[in-house]
N, C-alpha and C positions, 0 to 999 in steps of 0.2 A: 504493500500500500504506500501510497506516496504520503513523503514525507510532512506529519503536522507541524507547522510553523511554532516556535514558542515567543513566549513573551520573559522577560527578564524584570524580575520584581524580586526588591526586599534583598540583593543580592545574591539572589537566586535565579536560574531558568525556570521556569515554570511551562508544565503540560498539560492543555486542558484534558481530561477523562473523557470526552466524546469524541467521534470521530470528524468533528469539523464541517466545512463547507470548502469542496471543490474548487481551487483558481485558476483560472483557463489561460494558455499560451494565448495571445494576441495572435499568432502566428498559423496557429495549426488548430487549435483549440485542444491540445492534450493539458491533463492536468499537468500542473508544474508544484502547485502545492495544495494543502487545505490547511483552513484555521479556526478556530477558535480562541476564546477566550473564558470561558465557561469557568465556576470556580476561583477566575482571577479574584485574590484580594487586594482591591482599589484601594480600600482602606488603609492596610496596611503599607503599599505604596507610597500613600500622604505622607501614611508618621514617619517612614523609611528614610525620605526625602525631606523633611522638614529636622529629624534627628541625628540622622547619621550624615546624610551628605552636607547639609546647611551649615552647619558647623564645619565639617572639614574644609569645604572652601570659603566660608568664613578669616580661617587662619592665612590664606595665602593671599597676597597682596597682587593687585590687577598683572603687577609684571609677572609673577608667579605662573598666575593661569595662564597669560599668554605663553607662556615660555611651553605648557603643559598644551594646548592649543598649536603651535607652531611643531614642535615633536608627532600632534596623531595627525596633524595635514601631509608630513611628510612620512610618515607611516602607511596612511591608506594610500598615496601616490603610490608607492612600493606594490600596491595589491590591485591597482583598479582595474590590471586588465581580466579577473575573475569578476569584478564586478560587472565590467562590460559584456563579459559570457554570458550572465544572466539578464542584461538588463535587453539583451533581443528579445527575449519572450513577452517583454512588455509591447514590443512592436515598435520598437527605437531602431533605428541605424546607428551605425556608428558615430555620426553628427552629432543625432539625437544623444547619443550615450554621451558626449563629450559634453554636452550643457549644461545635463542633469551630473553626471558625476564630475567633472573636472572642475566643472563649475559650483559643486558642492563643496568640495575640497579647497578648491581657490578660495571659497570665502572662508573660512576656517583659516589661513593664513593671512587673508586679506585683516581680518580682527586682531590673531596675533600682532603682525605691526601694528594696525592702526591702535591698540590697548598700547603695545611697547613705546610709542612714540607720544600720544596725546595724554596717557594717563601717569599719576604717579605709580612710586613703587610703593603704594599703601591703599589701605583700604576703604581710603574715605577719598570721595572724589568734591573740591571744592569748587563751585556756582558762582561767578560775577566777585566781584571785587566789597572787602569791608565796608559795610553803609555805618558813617558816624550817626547816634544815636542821639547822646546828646553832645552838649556845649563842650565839655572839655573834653572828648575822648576817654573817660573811663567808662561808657555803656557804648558797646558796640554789637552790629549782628554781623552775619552772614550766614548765605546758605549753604546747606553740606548736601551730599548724595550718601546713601548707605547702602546696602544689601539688602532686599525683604527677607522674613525670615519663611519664606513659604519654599512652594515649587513653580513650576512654571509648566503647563501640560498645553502640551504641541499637537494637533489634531491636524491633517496635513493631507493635500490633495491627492490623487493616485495619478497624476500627470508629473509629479515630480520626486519620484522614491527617495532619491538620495540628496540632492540638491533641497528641496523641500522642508526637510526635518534637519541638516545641517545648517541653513541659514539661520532657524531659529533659536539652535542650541549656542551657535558660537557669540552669538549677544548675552544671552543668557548667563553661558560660563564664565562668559569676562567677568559678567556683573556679578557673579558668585551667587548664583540663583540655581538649585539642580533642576531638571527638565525629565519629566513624563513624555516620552512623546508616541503618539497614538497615529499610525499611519492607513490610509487608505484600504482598504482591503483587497484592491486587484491587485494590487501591486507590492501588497504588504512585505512578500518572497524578498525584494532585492531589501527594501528598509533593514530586514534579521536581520540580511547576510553582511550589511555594513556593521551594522551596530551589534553583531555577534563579533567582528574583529575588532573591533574599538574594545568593547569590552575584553576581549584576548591580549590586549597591546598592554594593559594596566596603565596605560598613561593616566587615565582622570580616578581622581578620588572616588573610592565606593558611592554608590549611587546618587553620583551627579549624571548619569543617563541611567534613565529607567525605558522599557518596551511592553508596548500596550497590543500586541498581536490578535486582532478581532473585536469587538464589541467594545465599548468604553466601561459598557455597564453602569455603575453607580458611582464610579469616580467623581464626576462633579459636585455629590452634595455632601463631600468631605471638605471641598475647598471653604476657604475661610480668605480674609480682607487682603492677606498677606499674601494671596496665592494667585497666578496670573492666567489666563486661556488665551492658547492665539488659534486662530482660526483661518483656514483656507480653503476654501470649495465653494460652492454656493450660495447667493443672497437668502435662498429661502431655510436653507439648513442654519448659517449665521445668525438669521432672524428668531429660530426656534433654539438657538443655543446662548443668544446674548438675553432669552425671558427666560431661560432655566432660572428657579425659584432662587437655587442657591448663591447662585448669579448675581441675581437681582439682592436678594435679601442683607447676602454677606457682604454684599460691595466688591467683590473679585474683579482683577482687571482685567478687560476683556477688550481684545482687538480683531478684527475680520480684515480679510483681503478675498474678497470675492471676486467670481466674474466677470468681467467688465466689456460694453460694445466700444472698446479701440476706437481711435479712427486716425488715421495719414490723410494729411490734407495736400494736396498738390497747387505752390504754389502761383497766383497769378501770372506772375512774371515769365513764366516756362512757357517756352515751343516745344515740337517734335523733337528739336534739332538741339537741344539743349541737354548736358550732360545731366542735369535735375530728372531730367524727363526718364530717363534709361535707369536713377536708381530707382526712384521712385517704384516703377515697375517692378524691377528687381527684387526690392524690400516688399513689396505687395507678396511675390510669390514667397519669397524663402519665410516670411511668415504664417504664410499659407500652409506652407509643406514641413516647415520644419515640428517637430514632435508630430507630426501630421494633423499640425493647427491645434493641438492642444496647450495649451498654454493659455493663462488666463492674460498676459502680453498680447496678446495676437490682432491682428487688424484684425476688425470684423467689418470696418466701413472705410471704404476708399472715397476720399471727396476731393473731386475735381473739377477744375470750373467746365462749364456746359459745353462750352465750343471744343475741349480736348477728349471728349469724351467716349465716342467712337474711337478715338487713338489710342485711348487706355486700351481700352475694350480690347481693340487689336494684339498691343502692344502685351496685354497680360494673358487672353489667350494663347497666343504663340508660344511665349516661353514656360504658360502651363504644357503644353503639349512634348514639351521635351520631359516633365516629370516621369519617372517610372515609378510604378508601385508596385512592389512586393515584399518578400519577406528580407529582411534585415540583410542579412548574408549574402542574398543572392548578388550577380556581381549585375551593376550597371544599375541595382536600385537606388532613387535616390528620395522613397518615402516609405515610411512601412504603413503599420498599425494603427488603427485604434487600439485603446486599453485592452476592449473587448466586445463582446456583438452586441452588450445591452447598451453600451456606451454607440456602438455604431446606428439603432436603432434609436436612442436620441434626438443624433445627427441627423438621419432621415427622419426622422420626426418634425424638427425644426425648420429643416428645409422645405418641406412643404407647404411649413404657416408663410415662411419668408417668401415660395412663390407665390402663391396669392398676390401679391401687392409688386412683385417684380420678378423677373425674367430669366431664366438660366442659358447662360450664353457660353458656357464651359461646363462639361462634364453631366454624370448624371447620377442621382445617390441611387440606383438600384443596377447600375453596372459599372463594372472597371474590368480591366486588364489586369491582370496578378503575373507578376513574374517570380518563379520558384518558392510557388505558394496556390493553395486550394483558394480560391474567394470564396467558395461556401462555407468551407471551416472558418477562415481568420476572418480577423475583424477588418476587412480593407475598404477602403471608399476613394471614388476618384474625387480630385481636387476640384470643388466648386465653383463657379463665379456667378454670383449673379446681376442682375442691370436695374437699377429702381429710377424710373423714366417720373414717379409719381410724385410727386414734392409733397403734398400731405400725408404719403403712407404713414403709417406709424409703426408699421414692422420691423422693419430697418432698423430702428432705433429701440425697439423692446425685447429683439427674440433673439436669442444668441444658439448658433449653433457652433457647440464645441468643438470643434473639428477643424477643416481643412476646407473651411468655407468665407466668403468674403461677397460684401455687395457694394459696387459701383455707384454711387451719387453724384448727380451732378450742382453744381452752386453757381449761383449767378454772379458775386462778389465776396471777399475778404466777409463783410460782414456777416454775409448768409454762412457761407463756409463756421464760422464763429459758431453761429447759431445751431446750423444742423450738428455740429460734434454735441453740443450742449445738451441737446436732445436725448443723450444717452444716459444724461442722469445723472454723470458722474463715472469717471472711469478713472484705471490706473496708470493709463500711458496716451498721449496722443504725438505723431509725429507731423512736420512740417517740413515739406521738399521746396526748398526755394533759396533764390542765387541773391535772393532781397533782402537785406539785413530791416528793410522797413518794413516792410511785410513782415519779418521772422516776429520783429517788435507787438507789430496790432494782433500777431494770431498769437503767438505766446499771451501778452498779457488778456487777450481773450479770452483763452483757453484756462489758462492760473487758476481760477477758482472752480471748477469740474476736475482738475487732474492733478495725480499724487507725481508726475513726469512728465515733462515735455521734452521730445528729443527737436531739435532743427540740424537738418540734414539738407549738406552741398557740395558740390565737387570740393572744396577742402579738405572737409572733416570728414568723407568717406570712409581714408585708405584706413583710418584709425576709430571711428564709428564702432561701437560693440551692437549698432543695432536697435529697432523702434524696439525688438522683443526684449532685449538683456536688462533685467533687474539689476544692479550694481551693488556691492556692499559697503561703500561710502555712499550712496546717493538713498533716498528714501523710498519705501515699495508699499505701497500706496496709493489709497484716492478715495476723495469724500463719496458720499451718495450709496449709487448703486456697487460701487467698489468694495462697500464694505466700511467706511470711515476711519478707517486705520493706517496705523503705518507701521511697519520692520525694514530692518536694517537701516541706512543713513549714518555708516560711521557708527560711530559715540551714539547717537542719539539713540541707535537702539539696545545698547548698552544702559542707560538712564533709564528704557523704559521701565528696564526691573529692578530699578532703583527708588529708594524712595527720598527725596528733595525733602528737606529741615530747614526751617531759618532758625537758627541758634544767635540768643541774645544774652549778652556777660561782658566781660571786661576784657581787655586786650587779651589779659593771661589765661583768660578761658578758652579765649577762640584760638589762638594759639598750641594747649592746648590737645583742644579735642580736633582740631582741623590740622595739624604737623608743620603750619606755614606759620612764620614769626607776624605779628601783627604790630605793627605800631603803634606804639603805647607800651606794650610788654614789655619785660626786664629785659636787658640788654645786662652781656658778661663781657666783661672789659679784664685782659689777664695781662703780664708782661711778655708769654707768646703771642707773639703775631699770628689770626687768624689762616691766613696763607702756609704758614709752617706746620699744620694740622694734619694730620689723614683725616682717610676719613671715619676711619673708629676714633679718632679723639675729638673729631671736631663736634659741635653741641647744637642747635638750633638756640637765638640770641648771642653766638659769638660776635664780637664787636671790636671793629677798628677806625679813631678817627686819624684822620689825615690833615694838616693846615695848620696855620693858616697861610696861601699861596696869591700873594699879591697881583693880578691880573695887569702890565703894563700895556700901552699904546703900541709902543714896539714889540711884543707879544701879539696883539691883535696885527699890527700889518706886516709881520715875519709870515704870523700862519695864513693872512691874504694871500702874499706872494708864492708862500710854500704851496699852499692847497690850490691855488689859482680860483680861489673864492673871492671873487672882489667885489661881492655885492655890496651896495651904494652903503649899508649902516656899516660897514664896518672901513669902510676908505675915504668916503667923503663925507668931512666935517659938516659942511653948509645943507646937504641934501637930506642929512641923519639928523639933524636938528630940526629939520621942519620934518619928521615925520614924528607924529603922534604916540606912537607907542612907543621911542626911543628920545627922543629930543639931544642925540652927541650919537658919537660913535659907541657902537658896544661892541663886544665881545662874541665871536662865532661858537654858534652853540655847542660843537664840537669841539670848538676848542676849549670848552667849559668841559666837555665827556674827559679829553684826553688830558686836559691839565688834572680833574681828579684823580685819575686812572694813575699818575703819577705819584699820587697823597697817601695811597693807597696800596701800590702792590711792594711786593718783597722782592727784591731784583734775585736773590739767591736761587739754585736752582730746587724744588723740593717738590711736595707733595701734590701742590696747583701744575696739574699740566699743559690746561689749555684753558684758551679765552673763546668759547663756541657764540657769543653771541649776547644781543640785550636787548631787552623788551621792554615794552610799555614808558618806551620815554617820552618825557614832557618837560618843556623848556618852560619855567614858571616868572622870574621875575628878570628881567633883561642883568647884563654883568658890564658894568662901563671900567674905562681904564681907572685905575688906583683900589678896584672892589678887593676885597681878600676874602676869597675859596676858603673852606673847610665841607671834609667830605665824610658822611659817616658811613661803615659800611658793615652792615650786619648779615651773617646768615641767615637766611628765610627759611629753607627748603631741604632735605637733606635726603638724596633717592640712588639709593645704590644701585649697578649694573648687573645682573643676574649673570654669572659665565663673564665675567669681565674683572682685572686688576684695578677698574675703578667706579666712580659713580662722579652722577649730577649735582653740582650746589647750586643754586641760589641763591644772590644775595641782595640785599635791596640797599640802595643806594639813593644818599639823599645830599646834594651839595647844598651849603649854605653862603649867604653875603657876611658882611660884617657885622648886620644888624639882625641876622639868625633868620632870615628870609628865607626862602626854600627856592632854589633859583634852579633846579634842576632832579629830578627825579626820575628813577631807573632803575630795572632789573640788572643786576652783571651773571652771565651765566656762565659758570667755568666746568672742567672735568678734572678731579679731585683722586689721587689713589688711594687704594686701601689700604690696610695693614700691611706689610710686607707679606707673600702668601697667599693672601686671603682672597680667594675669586668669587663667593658664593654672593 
C-alpha cells in the first residue's frame, strides 16, 4: 500500500490509524501518496510550540537564527534535486520546480542576510528614535519589538508545496516565533518530504517547525492573542477562517493572501513595432503557462488600449501555439499539470461563466494535445485566451479561473485602463508595459490603493525583471480587498509581523536598559583607558570619551576649501556669507566639523578598533564660525558581536559641542571592534 504521509508533532512523527485518502499524480493519476491526520493532537502541538520551542528561540538572538536559517538554505540546496523528482507528480516542469523550490530556499537565505544585516545581534528589535517626554530628559519612551510568546500556524496553498510554507517560516524564525505549518493536501507529499529533511538536518531548535499532514482538525481553538494564522488559498475559505470563533474571540493574528484577478496593463505609448509591445506578450504567456497559470500572481486580465487589440490577440495567440503540454519529463514540454482533475474541473468550470460574456480565441478547456502523457488520466488543459469585446461584462472582473487562463480587455484611455484593473477589487500584483515614465507615474499611483505590487516593465528593466509573477522576499506579498488584506514577506516587515511593538516609558537608564542602545541622559563611564583601547569583551555600553577643546581657525576653514575643492560661497566669501541669513560671516564646512572631531577622538595606536565602516544619522545643528572651540563627546551606544567572526559592531554616538555647550553636530561613528584574542563565537 502506498505510502501514508505523516505529520511531525510534539517532537515526534506521528501516524494517523486509518488508512487515509488517496493523492493523485497530476501526471498519470497513480496514487503517489495518502493522508490523514486522524488522532492528531493539535492541542498538544500549541503547548509543544509555545513551551518547548518558544523559549528555545527565545534565547538566541536575530543573528543567531539567521546564522541557523543560512546553514538549512544551504542544506536543502544540497538535496533539491530529490525534491525536484517529486515535485513532477504535482504536474510542475522543471521551471515550475525551480520557482517553487529554489525559490523557496532562496528566501530562506534571502532572510538570513537581510536578519544578519538590518537587525541586531539581540533580541529586542528597537522602533524610531527616543521621543523626549518631558522638559529635562529624565522621562523618556520609545518603542521596542519582542517575540510573541505563541506559535505561528501556516495553512498554505497546494500550488506552492515548498516555496509556500518556507516563505512563511523564515519570517517567523527570525522573529523567534515557532510555526505549525498545515499544507494543502494535493500536494501535501512534496511539503513531508522537505520538512522531513529539515527536520533530519537538526539545524533548528526542537519544535520550531511542527507538520500538520491532512485535516487541521481543532487546532485553531487552542490559539490564544499570542498566536498568529497566515493564510493562503481562497477568498471564501479566508473569509470562513478569519470568523473562526477563536479567531474572533481571542484576538489571534490573522492574515490572508488570496486569489486575486491580476491585470498587465499595456501601455498607451506602444506600437506593434515597439520592444514594450513583444514583452508584454511575452509576460502575458509565461504567466499563462508557467505552474500552468496556477499561481495566485498570474495575469488573469490583459488590458490594452482598443486600437492594439487585434494585435495582442494575434500576437498572444501565436506564441501560445508554440506551448506544448505534457507531462513534466517529456522532452520538448514546456507546460505540465494541473494539481489535479478536481482542480482541472474548476478551471473548466470557470471558463465557461467567463465565456458567457466573452470569447475564446485560443485553445479549448475540453481538449488538448498531451505529449508523453494520457489527457484522460492527468490533469492537463490547453492554454486559454479569451476576448471580452463587452465593456460592462462583469465577469472578467469577478471569476477567476485558476489555471492557464487569461482574458483580453480593451480600454479607451490611461484613465479607463485605471478603472477597469480596479474593478477587481483588489489584487496582489498588477503590471504596466510602457516606455512612458509619465504614464508609469498616473497608472502606478492609480493602481496604489487596489494592489499589494506594482511591477512597470520596459526595454531597461527586462534583462533583470524577476517578473509580473515573482513575489520577492524584500518586497511585500500582498493586497487589500479581494486579495485577502494582508501582507508577508517585505524584508523586516515581515519579521515585525510576529512581533509585538511596546512603547516603553522611564528614564534614560531604563530604556537603555531594556533596549541595549545607550540613550542620552544615561550614565556615561569615563575611565583612564581610552574607549578605543577596549575589545570587545571589555568594552561596556556608556563607555565615554571627551575630546577638546579644538579651536576652529579661518585658515583651517580655507586650507580645507582648497584641500577638498569645496569653495562654496559660506565658507570663502566674507561679503556673500554675511548677507546670508543663516550664517551672517564665514563658517566652518560641516565636514570639517566630522573630521576635526574625529581627531579629538580617536587613539592613533594600532589596537582593538579596526575599522571606520561608516556614520549615520548626521545633522549639522548650530553653524561653527572661525575662533568656535570643538569639544566632542563620544560614547558607546550599541554593542553587536559577529557570529563566526574575530570581531563585532560598535556604535557610538557622537555629539560635538561650541564653547557655549551648543550641540553643533551630531552622529552615529560606526566602527569594527575585535574580540578577545581567540574568541570567534
Amino acid at each position: 500500500m502506498t505510502e501514508l504521509l505523516r505529520s511531525y508533532a510534539g517532537g515526534h512523527w506521528y501516524t494517523a490509524p486509518d488508512e487515509g485518502t488517496s493523492l493523485h499524480s497530476a501526471v498519470d493519476g497513480s496514487v503517489v501518496a495518502r493522508i490523514s491526520s486522524t488522532g492528531l493532537d493539535t492541542a498538544h502541538m500549541v503547548d509543544y510550540g509555545r513551551t518547548v520551542a518558544g523559549p528555545a528561540l527565545a534565547q538566541l538572538t536575530f543573528h543567531e537564527r539567521a546564522a541557523a536559517l543560512k546553514a538549512l538554505g544551504a542544506y536543502l540546496l544540497e538535496r533539491k534535486d530529490e525534491f525536484y523528482a517529486l515535485s513532477s507528480a504535482t504536474g510542475a516542469t522543471t521551471r515550475d520546480s525551480a520557482i517553487d523550490i529554489d525559490g523557496g530556499i532562496g528566501t530562506l537565505l534571502s532572510y538570513a542576510s537581510k536578519a544578519r544585516r538590518e537587525l541586531p545581534n539581540d533580541t529586542v528589535y528597537l522602533d524610531g528614535a527616543v521621543e523626549q517626554l518631558g522638559k529635562k530628559g529624565t522621562f523618556v519612551g520609545q518603542h521596542i519589538y519582542t517575540s510573541r510568546r505563541g506559535v505561528a500556524v501556516q495553512i498554505n496553498a497546494f500550488n506552492f508545496p515548498v516555496w509556500g510554507f518556507l516563505e512563511k517560516l523564515a519570517p517567523a524564525f527570525i522573529a523567534g516565533v515557532p510555526s505549525i505549518v498545515k499544507p494543502a493536501s494535493q500536494t501535501a507529499y512534496l511539503t513531508e518530504l522537505v520538512v522531513r529533511r529539515i527536520i533530519e538536518s537538526g539545524l533548528l531548535p526542537e519544535g520550531a517547525l511542527q507538520l500538520v499532514c491532512g485535516s487541521v482538525g481543532s487546532l485553531l481553538e487552542h490559539l490564544s492573542g499570542q498566536d498568529s494564522v497566515a493564510f493562503t488559498g481562497s477568498a471564501d475559505t479566508a473569509a470562513i477562517l478569519r470568523a473562526h470563533p477563536t479567531v474572533v474571540r481571542e484576538g489571534v493574528h490573522f492574515t490572508a493572501e488570496a486569489d486575486s484577478l491580476n491585470a498587465s496593463i499595456l501601455g498607451t505609448d506602444v506600437s506593434v513595432d515597439s520592444p514594450e509591445f513583444t514583452l508584454f506578450v511575452k509576460q502575458l504567456v509565461t504567466e499563462m503557462t508557467a505552474k500552468a497559470g496556477q499561481k495566485c500572481t498570474a495575469i488573469r486580465r490583459a488590458l490594452v488600449p482598443e486600437n492594439l487589440l487585434d494585435a495582442v490577440v494575434e500576437a498572444t495567440t501565436a506564441r501560445l501555439g508554440k506551448v506544448a503540454v505534457g507531462a513534466p519529463d517529456a522532452e520538448g514540454v514546456t507546460m505540465g499539470a494541473l494539481a489535479g482533475l478536481d482542480q482541472r474541473e474548476e478551471v473548466r468550470k470557470s471558463v465557461r461563466e467567463l465565456a458567457t460574456t466573452s470569447r475564446i480565441v485560443f485553445g479549448d478547456p475540453d481538449t488538448v494535445a498531451v505529449t508523453g502523457a494520457d489527457a484522460a488520466t492527468g490533469a492537463f488543459l490547453s492554454p486559454i485566451l479569451l476576448r471580452c469585446d463587452d465593456r460592462d461584462a462583469a465577469e472578467p472582473h469577478e471569476i477567476e479561473a485558476f489555471g492557464p487562463v487569461a482574458t483580453v480587455i480593451g480600454y479607451r484611455d490611461t484613465a479607463d485602463a485605471i478603472e477597469l484593473a480596479a474593478r477587481g477589487k483588489g489584487s496582489l500584483v498588477a503590471s504596466v508595459v510602457t516606455a512612458d515614465t509619465a504614464i508609469a507615474r498616473e497608472i502606478v499611483l492609480g493602481l496604489a490603493p487596489y494592489h499589494g505590487r506594482v511591477l512597470v516593465l520596459d526595454s531597461v528593466d527586462a534583462r533583470e525583471s524577476t517578473g509580473h509573477g515573482s513575489p520577492l522576499p524584500v518586497l511585500v506579498h500582498g493586497g487589500p480587498g479581494r486579495a485577502g488584506g494582508g501582507e508577508e514577506l517585505g524584508g523586516i516587515r515581515g519579521v515585525l509581523h510576529h512581533m509585538q511593538r511596546t512603547a516603553v516609558q522611564g528614564t534614560p537608564a531604563v530604556l537603555t536598559a531594556v533596549g541595549g542602545s545607550w540613550v542620552p541622559g544615561a550614565e556615561r563611564a569615563h575611565s583612564q583607558v581610552h574607549p578605543f583601547r577596549k575589545d570587545l569583551g571589555e568594552l561596556r555600553i556608556g563607555d565615554t570619551i571627551v575630546g577638546g577643546p579644538r579651536q576652529v581657525t579661518l585658515a583651517d576653514i580655507a586650507h580645507f576649501a582648497d584641500f577638498t575643492g569645496d569653495t562654496f560661497y559660506a565658507h570663502t566669501d566674507p561679503e556673500a556669507a554675511a548677507a546670508n541669513p543663516l550664517f551672517g560671516g564665514i563658517v566652518a564646512h560641516g565636514y570639517l566639523v566630522v573630521s576635526l572631531a574625529a581627531g579629538l577622538f580617536v587613539d592613533p595606536a594600532p589596537g582593538p578598533v579596526l575599522a571606520n565602516f561608516g556614520v549615520d544619522n548626521l545633522r549639522f545643528l548650530t553653524p561653527v564660525k572661525a575662533e568656535d572651540s570643538l569639544t566632542v563627546t563620544l560614547t558607546a551606544k550599541q554593542i553587536s558581536p559577529r557570529a563566526n567572526a574575530g570581531y563585532g559592531e560598535v556604535r557610538w554616538d557622537a555629539t560635538v559641542t561650541n564653547q557655549n555647550d551648543e550641540p553643533v553636530a551630531t552622529y552615529d561613528v560606526l566602527t569594527l571592534v575585535a574580540k578577545p584574542e581567540g574568541e570567534t563565537k
